[in-house]
C-alpha positions as CSV (number, residue, x, y, z in Angstrom):
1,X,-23.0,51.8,8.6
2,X,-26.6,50.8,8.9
3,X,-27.7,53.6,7.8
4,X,-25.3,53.1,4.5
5,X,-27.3,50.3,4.3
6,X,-30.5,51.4,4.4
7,X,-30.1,53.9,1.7
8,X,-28.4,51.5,-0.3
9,X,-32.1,48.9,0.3
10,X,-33.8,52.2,-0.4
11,X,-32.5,53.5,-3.1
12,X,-32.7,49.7,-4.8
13,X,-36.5,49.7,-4.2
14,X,-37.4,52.9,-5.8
15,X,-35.4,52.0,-9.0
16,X,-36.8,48.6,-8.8
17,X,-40.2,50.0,-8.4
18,X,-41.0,51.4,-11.3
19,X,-41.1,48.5,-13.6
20,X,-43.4,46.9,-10.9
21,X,-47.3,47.1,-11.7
22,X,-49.5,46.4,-8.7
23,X,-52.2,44.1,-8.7
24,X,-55.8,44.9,-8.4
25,X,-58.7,43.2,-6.1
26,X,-60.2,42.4,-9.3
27,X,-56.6,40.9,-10.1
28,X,-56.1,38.9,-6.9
29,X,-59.4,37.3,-7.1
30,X,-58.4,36.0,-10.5
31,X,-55.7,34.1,-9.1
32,X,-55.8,30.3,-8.1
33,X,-56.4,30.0,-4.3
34,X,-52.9,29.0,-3.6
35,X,-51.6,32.0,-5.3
36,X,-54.3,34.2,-3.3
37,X,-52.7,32.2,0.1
38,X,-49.2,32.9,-1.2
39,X,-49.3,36.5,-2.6
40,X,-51.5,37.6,1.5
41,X,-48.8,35.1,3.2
42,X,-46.0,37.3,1.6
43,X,-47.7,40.4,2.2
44,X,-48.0,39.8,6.2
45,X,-44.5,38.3,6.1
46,X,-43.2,41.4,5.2
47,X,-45.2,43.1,7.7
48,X,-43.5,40.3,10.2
49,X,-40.1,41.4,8.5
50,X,-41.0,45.2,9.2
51,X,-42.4,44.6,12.7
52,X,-38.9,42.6,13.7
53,X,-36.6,45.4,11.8
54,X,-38.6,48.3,13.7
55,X,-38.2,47.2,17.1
56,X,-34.8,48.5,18.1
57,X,-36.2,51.9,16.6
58,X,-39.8,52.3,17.0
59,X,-42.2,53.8,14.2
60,X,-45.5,55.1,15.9
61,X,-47.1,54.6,12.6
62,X,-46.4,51.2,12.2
63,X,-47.4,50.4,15.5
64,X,-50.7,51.9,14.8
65,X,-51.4,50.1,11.2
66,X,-49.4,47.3,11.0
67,X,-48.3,46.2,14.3
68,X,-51.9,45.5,15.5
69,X,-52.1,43.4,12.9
70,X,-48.6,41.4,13.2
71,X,-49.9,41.0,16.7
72,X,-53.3,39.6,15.9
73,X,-52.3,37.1,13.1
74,X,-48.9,36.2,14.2
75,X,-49.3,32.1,15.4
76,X,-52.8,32.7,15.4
77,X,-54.0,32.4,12.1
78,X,-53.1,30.0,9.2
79,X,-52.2,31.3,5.2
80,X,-55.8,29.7,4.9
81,X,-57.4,31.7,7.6
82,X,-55.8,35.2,6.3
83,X,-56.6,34.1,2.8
84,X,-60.7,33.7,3.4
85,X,-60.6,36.8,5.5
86,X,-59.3,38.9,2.5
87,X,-61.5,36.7,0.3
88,X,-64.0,37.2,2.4
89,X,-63.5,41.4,2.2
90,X,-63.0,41.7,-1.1
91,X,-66.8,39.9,-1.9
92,X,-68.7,41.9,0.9
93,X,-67.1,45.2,-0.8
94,X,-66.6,45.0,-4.5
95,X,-66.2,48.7,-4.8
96,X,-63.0,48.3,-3.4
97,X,-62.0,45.4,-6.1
98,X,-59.9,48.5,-8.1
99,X,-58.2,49.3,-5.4
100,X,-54.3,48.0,-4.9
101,X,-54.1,44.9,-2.9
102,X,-51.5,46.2,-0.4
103,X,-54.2,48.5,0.7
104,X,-57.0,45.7,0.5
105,X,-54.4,43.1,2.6
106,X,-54.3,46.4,5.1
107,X,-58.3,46.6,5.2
108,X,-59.6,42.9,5.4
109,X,-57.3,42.4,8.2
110,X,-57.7,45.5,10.4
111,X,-61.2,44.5,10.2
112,X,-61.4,40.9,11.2
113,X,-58.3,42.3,14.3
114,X,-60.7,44.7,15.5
115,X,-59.5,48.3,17.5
């Protein structure tokens, strides 16, 4: 059955997914601040969402890119805090402003976590 379900969540998400444009660093930064905090806050809260799912079945990979990160921000760090830190990223390195902000969310943060 939850595996049914799965597929069901999956197969919604692809269909879903192609009417869905990503944004852009150069996108993001045009944003007020509070929709910078909210669109990071929903970006780590589904990694929270993820990280809570996968622990009854264990993904190696998330573990290595995204758990690290749940760990480090998790009651740590405010909307505010993750906000200026991808702020922050996205000013030091504006070659990366083209690049989708799932993968700019990924990169600010793994940085300011450390190994």
């Amino acid at each position: 059955m939850r595996q049914a379900a799965w597929c069901v969540v999956f197969a919604c998400v692809v269909l879903y997914a192609g009417d869905v444009a990503a944004i852009t660093g150069s996108d993001y930064q045009r944003l007020s601040a509070t929709e910078r905090a909210m669109y990071v806050a929903g970006a780590v809260e589904g990694w929270f969402a993820a990280d809570a799912v996968l622990r009854s079945r264990p993904s190696p990979l998330f573990a290595l890119t995204f758990g690290k990160i749940v760990r480090c921000v998790s009651g740590r760090l405010s909307t505010a805090e993750v906000r200026a830190i991808v702020d922050r990223y996205l000013t030091r390195a504006s070659t990366d402003r083209t690049q989708q902000m799932g993968q700019i969310v990924t990169l600010a943060l793994q940085g300011a976590c450390g190994p």
